[in-house]
C-alpha positions as CSV (number, residue, x, y, z in Angstrom):
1,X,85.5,101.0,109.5
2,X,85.6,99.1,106.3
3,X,82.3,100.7,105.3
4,X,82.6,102.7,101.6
5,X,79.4,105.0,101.2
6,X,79.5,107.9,98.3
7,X,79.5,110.5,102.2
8,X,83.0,108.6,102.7
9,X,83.6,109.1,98.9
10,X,83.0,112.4,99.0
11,X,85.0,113.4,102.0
12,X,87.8,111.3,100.9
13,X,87.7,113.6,98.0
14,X,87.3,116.9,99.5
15,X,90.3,115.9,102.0
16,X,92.9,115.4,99.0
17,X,92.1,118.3,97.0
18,X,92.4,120.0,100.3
19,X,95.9,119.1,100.9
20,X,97.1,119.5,97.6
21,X,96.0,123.7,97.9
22,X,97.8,123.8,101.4
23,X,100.7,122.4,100.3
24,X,100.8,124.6,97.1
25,X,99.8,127.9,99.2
26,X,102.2,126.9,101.7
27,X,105.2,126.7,99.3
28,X,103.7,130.0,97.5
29,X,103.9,131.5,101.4
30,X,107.3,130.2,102.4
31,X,108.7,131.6,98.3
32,X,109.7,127.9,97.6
33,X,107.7,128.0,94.3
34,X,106.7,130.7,91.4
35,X,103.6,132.3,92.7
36,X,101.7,132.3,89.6
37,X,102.7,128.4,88.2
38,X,101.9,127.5,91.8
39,X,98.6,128.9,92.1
40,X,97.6,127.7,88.5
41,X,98.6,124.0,89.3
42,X,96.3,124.5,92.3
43,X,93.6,126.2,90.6
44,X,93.5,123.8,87.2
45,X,93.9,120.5,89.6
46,X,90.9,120.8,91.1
47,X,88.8,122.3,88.0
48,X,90.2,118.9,86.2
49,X,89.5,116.8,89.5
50,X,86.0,118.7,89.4
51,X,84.9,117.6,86.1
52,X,86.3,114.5,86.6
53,X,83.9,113.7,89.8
54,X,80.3,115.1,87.7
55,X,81.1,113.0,85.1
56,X,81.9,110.1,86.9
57,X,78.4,111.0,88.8
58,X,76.7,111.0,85.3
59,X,78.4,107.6,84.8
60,X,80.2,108.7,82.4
61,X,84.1,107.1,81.7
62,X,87.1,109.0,81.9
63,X,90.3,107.7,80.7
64,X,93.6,108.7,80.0
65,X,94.0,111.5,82.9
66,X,97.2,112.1,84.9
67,X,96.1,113.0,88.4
68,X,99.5,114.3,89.2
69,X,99.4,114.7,93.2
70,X,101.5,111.7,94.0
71,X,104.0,113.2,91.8
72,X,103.6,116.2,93.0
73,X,104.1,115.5,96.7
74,X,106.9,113.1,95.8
75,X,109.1,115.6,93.7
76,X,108.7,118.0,96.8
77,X,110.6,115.1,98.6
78,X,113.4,115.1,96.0
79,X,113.4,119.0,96.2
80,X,113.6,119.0,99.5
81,X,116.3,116.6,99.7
82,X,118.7,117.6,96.7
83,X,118.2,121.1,97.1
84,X,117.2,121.8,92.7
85,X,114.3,123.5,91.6
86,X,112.5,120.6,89.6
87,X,109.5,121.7,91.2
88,X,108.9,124.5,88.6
89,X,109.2,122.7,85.0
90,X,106.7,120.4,86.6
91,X,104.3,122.9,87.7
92,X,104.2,124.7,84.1
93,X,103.8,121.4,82.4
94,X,101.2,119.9,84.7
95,X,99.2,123.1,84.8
96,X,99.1,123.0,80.6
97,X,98.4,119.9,80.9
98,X,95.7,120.2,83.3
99,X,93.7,123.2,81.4
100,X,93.5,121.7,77.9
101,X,92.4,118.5,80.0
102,X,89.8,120.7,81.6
103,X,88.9,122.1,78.3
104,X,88.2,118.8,77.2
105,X,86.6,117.3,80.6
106,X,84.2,120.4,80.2
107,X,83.2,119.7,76.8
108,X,82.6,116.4,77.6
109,X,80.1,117.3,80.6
110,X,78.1,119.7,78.6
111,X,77.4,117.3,75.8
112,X,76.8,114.6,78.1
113,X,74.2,117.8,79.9
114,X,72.7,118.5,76.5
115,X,72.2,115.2,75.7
């Protein structure tokens, strides 16, 4: 409708962390990816996208974060089509990744709390 409004925001939100856990429990279902790596992408995404909204609610910058979906959904593309299994090496990095970047997010938020 060419309206923005922090109800569209949110939604918008909501809706991509939702597909990113559907795809992930989907290829967990179907075997296509190591259970555990697969549900710890899923899990530390949206801890990392989670601290990333509150402190962008508290006004507070965030730089230097990979949000990794786009790579995520394209490499199931390349999977899908070359038949390897470059799907797991990114899943283990990402999730690293993704938890010490939580680890900081998080101490960020509760000094910016404390404060």
């Amino acid at each position: 409708q060419g309206k923005s409004s922090n109800k569209g925001a949110f939604v918008d939100i909501c809706v991509d962390q939702g597909g990113i856990v559907i795809a992930v429990l989907a290829m967990i279902y179907f075997s296509l990816i190591d259970p555990f790596w697969g549900a710890l992408y899923a899990v530390s995404y949206i801890v990392m996208i989670l601290f990333v909204v509150m402190l962008n609610y508290l006004e507070q910058s965030v730089k230097y974060i990979i949000r990794s979906k786009y790579f995520f959904y394209a490499l199931l593309l390349v999977d899908a089509y070359f038949k390897t299994d470059s799907i797991t090496p990114f899943l283990i990095i990402l999730s690293v990744y993704m938890s010490l970047a939580s680890l900081y997010l998080f101490n960020k938020l509760r000094k910016t709390i404390v404060a």
